[in-house]
C-alpha positions in Angstrom: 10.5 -10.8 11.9 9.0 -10.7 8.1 8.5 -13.5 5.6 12.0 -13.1 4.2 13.8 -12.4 7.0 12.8 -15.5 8.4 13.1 -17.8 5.3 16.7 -16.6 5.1 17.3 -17.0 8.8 16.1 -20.7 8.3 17.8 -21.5 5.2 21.4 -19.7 6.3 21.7 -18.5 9.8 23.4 -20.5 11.8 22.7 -24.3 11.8 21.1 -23.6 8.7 19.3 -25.7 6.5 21.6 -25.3 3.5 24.7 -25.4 6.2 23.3 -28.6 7.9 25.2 -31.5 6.7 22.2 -33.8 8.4 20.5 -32.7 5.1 23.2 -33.0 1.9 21.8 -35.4 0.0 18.1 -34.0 0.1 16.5 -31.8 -3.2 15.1 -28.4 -1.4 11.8 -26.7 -3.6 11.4 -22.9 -3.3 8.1 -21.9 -5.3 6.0 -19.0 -5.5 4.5 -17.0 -7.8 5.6 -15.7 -10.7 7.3 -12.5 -10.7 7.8 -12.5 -6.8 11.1 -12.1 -6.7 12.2 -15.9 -6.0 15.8 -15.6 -8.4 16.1 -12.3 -6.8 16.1 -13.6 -3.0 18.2 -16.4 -3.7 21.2 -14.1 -5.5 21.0 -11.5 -3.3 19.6 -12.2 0.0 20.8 -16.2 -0.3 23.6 -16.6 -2.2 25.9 -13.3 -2.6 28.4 -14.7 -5.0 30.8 -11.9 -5.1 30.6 -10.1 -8.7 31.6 -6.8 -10.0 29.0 -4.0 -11.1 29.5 -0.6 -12.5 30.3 2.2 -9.9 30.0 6.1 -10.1 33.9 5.7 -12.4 35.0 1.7 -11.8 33.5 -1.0 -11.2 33.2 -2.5 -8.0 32.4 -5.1 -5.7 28.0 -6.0 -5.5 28.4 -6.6 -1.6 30.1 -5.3 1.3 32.8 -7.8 2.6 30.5 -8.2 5.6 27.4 -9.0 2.9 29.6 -11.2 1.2 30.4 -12.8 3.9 26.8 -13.8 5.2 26.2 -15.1 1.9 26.0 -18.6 1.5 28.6 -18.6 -1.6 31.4 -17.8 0.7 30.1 -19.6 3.9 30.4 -22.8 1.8 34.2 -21.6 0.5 35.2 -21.7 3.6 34.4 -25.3 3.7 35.9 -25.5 0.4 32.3 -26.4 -1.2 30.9 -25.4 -4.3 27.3 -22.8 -4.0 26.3 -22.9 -7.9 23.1 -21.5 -9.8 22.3 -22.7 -12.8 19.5 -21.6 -15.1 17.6 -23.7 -16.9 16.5 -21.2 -19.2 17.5 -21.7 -22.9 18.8 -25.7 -22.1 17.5 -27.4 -24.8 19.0 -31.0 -23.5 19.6 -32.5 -20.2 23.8 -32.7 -21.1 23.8 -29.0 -21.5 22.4 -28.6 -17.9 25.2 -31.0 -16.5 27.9 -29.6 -18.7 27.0 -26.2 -16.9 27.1 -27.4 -13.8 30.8 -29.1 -14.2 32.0 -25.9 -15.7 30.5 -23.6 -12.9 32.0 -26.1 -9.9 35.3 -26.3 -11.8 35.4 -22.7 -12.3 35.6 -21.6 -8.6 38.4 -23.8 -8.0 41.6 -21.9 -7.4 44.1 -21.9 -10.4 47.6 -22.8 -9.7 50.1 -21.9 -12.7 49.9 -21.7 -16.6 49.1 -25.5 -16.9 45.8 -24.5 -14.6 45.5 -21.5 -16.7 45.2 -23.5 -19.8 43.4 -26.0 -18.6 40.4 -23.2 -17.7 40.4 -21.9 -21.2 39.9 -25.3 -22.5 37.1 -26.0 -20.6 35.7 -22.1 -21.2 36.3 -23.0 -24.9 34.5 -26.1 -24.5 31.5 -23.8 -23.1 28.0 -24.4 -21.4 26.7 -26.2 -24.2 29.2 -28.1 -26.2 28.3 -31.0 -28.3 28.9 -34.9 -26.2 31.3 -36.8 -27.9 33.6 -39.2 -26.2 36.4 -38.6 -23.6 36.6 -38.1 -19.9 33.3 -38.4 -17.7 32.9 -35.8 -15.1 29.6 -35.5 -13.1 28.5 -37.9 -15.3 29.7 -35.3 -18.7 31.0 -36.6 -21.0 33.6 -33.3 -22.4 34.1 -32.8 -26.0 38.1 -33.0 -26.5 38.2 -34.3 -30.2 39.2 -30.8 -31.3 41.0 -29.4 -28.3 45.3 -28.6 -28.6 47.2 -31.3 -26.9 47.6 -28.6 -23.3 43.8 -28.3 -23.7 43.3 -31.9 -23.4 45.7 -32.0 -20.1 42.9 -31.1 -18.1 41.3 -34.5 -18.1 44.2 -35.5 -16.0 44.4 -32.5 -13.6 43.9 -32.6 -9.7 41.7 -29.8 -10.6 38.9 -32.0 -11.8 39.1 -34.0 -8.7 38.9 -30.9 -6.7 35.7 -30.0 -8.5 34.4 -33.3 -8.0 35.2 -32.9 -4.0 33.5 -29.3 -4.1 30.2 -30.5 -4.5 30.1 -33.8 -2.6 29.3 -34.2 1.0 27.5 -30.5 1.2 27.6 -28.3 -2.1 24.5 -26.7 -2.8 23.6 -26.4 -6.3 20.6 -24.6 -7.7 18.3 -24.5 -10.4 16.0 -22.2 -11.8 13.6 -20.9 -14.1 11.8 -25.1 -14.5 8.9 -23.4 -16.5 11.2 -21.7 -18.9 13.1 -25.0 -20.0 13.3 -26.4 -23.6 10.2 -28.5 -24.4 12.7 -31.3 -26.0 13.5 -32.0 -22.0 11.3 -34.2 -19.8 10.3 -33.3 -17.1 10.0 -36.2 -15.7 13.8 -37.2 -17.0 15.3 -33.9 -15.6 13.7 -34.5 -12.0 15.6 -37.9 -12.3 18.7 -36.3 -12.9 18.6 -33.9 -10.2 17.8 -36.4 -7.7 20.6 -38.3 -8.6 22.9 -35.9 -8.1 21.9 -34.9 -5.2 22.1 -38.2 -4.1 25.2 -39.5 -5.6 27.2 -36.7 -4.6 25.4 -35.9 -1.2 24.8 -32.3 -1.8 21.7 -30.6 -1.5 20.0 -29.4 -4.9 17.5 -26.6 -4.5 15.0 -25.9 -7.2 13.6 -22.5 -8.3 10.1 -22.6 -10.1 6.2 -21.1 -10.9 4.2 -24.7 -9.8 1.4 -22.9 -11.6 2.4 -22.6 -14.8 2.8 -26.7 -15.6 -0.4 -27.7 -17.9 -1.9 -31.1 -18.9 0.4 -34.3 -18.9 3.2 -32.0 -17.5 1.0 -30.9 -14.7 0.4 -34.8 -13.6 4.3 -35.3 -13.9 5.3 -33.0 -12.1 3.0 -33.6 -8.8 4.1 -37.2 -9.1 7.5 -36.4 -9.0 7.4 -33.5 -6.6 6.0 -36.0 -4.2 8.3 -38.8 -4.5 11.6 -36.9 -5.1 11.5 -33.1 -3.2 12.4 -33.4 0.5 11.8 -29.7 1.7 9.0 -27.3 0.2 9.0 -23.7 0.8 6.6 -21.5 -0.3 7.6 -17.8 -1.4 5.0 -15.1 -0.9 6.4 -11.9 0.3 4.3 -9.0 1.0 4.6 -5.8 -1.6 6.4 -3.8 0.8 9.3 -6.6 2.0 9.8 -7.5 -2.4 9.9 -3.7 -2.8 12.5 -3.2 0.4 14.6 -6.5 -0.7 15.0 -5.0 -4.0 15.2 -1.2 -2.9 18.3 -2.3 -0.2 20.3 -4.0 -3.0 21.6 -1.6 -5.4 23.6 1.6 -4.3 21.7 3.1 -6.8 18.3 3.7 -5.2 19.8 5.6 -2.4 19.2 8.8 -4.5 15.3 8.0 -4.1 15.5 8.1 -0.7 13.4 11.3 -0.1 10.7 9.9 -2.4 10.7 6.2 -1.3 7.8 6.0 1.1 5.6 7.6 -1.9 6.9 5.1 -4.3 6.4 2.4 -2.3 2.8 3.8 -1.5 2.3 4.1 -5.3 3.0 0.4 -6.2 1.0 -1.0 -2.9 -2.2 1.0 -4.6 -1.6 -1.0 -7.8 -1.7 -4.3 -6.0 1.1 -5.3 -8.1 3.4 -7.9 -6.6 6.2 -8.7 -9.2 10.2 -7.7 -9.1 10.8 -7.1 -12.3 8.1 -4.4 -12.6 9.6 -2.6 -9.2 13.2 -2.7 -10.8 11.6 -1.3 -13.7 9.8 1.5 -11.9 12.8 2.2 -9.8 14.7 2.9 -12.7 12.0 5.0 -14.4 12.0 7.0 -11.2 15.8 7.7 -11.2 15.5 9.0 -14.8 12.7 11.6 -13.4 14.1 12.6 -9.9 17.1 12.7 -11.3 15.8 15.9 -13.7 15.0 17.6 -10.7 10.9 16.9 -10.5 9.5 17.4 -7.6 7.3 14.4 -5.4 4.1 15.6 -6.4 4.6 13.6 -10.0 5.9 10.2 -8.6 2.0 8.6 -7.8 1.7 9.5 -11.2 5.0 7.9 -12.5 4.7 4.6 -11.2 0.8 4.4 -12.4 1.8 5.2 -16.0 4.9 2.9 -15.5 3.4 0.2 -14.3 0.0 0.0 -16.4 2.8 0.6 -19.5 4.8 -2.7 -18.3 1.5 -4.9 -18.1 -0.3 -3.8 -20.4 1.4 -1.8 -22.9 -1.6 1.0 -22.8 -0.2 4.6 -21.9 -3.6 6.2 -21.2 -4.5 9.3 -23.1 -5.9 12.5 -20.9 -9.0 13.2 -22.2 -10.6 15.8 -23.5 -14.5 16.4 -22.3 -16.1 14.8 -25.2 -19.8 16.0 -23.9 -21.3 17.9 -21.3 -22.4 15.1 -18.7 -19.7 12.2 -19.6 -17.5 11.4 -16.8 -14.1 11.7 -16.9 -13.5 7.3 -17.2 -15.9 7.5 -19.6 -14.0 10.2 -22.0 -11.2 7.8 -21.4 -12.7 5.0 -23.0 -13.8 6.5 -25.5 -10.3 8.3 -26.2 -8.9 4.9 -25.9 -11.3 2.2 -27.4 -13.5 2.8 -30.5 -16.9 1.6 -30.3 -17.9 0.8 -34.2 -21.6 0.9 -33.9 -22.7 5.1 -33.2 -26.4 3.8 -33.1 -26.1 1.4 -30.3 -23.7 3.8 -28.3 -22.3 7.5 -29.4 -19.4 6.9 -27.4 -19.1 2.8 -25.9 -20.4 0.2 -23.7 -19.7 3.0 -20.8 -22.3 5.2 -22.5 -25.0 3.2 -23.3 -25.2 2.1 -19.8 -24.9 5.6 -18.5 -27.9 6.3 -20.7 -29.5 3.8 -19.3 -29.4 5.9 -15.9 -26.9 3.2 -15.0 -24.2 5.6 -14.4 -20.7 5.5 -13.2 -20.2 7.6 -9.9 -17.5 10.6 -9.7 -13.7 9.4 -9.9 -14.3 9.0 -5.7 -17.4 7.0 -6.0 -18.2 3.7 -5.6 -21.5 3.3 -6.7 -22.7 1.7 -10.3 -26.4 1.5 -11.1 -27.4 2.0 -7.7 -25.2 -0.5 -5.8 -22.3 -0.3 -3.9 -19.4 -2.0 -5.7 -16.3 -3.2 -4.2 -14.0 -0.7 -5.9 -11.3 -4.4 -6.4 -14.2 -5.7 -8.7 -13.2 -5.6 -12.5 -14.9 -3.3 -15.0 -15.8 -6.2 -17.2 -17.7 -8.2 -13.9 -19.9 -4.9 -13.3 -21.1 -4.3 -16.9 -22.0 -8.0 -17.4 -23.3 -8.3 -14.1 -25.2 -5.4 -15.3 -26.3 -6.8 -18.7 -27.9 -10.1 -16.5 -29.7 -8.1 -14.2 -31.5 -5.4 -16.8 -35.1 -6.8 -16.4 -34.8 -6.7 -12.3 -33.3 -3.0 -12.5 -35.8 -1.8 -15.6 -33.3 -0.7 -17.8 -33.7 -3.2 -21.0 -31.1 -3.8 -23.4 -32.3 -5.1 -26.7 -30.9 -8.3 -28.1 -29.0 -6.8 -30.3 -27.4 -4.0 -27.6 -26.6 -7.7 -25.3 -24.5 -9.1 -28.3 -23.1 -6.0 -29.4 -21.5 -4.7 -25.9 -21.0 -8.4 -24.9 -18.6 -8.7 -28.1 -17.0 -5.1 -27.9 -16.3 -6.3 -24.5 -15.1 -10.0 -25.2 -12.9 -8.2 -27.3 -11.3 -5.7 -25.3 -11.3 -7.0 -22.0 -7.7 -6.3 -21.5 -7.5 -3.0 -22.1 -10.8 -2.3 -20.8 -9.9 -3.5 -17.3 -6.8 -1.6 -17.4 -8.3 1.5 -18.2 -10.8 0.6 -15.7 -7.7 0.4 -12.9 -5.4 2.9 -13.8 -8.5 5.3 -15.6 -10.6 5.2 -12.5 -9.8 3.6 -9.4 -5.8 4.7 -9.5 -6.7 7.8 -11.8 -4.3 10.3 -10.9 -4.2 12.8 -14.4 -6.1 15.5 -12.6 -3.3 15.9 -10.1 -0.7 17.4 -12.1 -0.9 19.6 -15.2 -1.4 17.9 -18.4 2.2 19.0 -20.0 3.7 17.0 -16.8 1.7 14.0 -17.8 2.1 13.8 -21.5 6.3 14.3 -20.4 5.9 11.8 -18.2 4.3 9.5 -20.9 6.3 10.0 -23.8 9.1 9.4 -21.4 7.4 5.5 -20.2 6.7 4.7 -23.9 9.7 5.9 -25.1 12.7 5.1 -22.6 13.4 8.9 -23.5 13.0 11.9 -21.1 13.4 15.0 -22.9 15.6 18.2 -21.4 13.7 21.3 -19.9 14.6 24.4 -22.2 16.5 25.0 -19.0 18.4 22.2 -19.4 18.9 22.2 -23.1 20.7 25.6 -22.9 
């Protein structure tokens, strides 16, 4: 069974975790990397809170009925319990995040009649983040009715509220995410106090969404104080390329059309090493455009290299022209890409001077670089300054002035450098198709355009 398969079989097969009543009252972590697909699992492998999304001419349901049914959203209906996410991105006080969470519960309780109906657009009116004032205390909000009508302010009195109340206790699951992308004016240390408390005043289980890494000085300290003292349950989310890129591939209609090209896609993004969801729902998309025209397979390797080095790095690489007799092809690149201000250190760059050096860069195949075999994963930037600290063993002297030079040219470019170095020479892939394929498929990655054929255009 993979990684995913097996969290999800833990968290909602039968007996569990999340359906275990032996647990409400506990706060549940699920971190991982950024970009691996953590919000993604958790609304559509997790949750499956039944939505509606475009269709070939209406819109229709995101899950099957049987999907929608093995989602923990419905499983907890059933009970009559509450499954809410909440985001924490753009809360910019710790009201807002509760206000959100009473509106969410509230909302999935059935409505009953106009006075129901009225009530809902009051608190809809109200909104996610309206301003604390004094009134009626819900979840520990306090609702804003000062300049509500007379049937607006009815719903402080409704059964409604206490059936929102009942919704979460004793076994509602409510979940946060995005941690690292709340408001500064929240702390964090405050918000981890909340959260505990309502999981524990209410008995439900809260389940937190987050990138541990990104947490720097003071905030860093906080939060592995608190993480010890008030998370119950850690898991840790680290999918392989292949299950993110299936997890994602399975849950739109959509990619269906790519099935004839989806073992080369996947293939593709495996070779960049890439492991982030965003960039494969991107690239998916990209691909749809392209297939979609009628290209053939032969151009989708080259697709998801320019795609993806585009969404990184914001570098579409230019196919070069042979400068000089003797440069290799990476090194045309750089130069095409990068230029080198100083013609009497180096005609072309760094590259050049080294090459000159009889330090040369193999063939696009090789994997040898001043005489040593190189692990091909090993940056651009780690070979040259390895190869700047070893000059006096190898014989090939760089003057003072060269060391400074490159060293700053480099310092300065290392972003772009190591991407050309990746996607220029270990992923290179221009050779393989003809150059007025490429340049369509770059103009159509920088700008979201793909131009008709003639063919097409008549």
């Amino acid at each position: 069974m993979s990684t995913l398969k097996a969290l999800k079989e833990y968290l909602v097969g039968a007996g569990g975790y999340l359906l275990n009543d032996d647990n409400n009252g506990k706060t549940v972590m699920l971190s991982g990397a950024w970009g691996s697909g953590k919000t993604h699992f958790w609304q559509n492998e997790i949750e499956r809170e039944q939505k509606k999304v475009k269709g070939k001419t209406r819109k229709v349901n995101k899950y099957s009925a049987k999907e929608y049914k093995e989602g923990l959203f419905s499983k907890l209906k059933k009970r009559k319990k509450a499954c809410v996410y909440v985001s924490l991105y753009g809360k910019d006080n710790i009201e807002d995040i509760k206000s959100e969470v009473f509106t969410k519960v509230y909302s999935q309780i059935p409505t009953k009649g106009n006075k129901d109906k009225n009530i809902d657009t009051a608190v809809t009116w109200l909104g996610y983040g309206s301003k604390i004032a004094s009134a009626v205390s819900v979840f520990g909000v306090k609702i804003d009715t000062t300049q509500a009508t007379d049937k607006a302010k009815d719903y402080i009195d409704n059964e409604k509220l206490n059936k929102a109340q009942e919704a979460i206790r004793d076994g509602g699951v409510i979940c946060f995410d995005d941690f690292e992308r709340k408001s500064k004016n929240i702390d964090l240390n405050d918000l981890f106090g909340v959260l505990t408390q309502l999981s524990l005043d209410f008995n439900c289980k809260v389940v937190i969404i987050l990138n541990s890494d990104v947490f720097e000085g003071e905030e860093a300290n906080v939060f592995k104080t608190v993480k010890e003292k008030t998370v119950n349950k850690f898991f840790y989310f680290e999918p392989t390329i292949e299950e993110l890129f299936n997890s994602i591939y399975e849950s739109n209609e959509k990619y269906k059309k790519l099935d004839a090209y989806r073992a080369e896609i996947l293939k593709a993004i495996e070779e960049t090493e890439e492991l982030n969801a965003r960039i494969y729902i991107q690239v998916l998309d990209n691909c749809l455009e392209w297939i979609g025209k009628g290209y053939d397979k032969n151009t989708i390797r080259s697709l998801v290299f320019i795609s993806v080095n585009f969404i990184l790095n914001d570098l579409i690489l230019t196919k070069p022209i042979r400068i000089k007799s003797g440069y290799s092809q990476f090194e045309n690149i750089v130069y095409s890409e990068i230029n080198y201000p100083d013609n009497r250190l180096c005609m072309a760059s760094p590259a050049r001077k080294i090459s000159e050096n009889n330090i040369k860069f193999e063939d696009m195949t090789g994997r040898k670089l001043g005489g040593k075999e190189y692990n091909q994963k090993t940056s651009l930037i780690e070979k040259i300054f390895e190869i700047l600290s070893e000059n006096k063993k190898t014989g090939h002297e760089f003057s003072e002035t060269e060391q400074v030079a490159i060293r700053s040219w480099i310092n300065k470019n290392k972003r772009k450098l190591d991407a050309i170095w990746k996607y220029g020479y270990q992923l290179y892939c221009m050779d393989t198709i003809d150059d007025s394929t490429y340049n369509k498929q770059a103009n159509f990655v920088k700008s979201g355009i793909l131009l008709k054929n003639h063919k097409e255009s008549s």
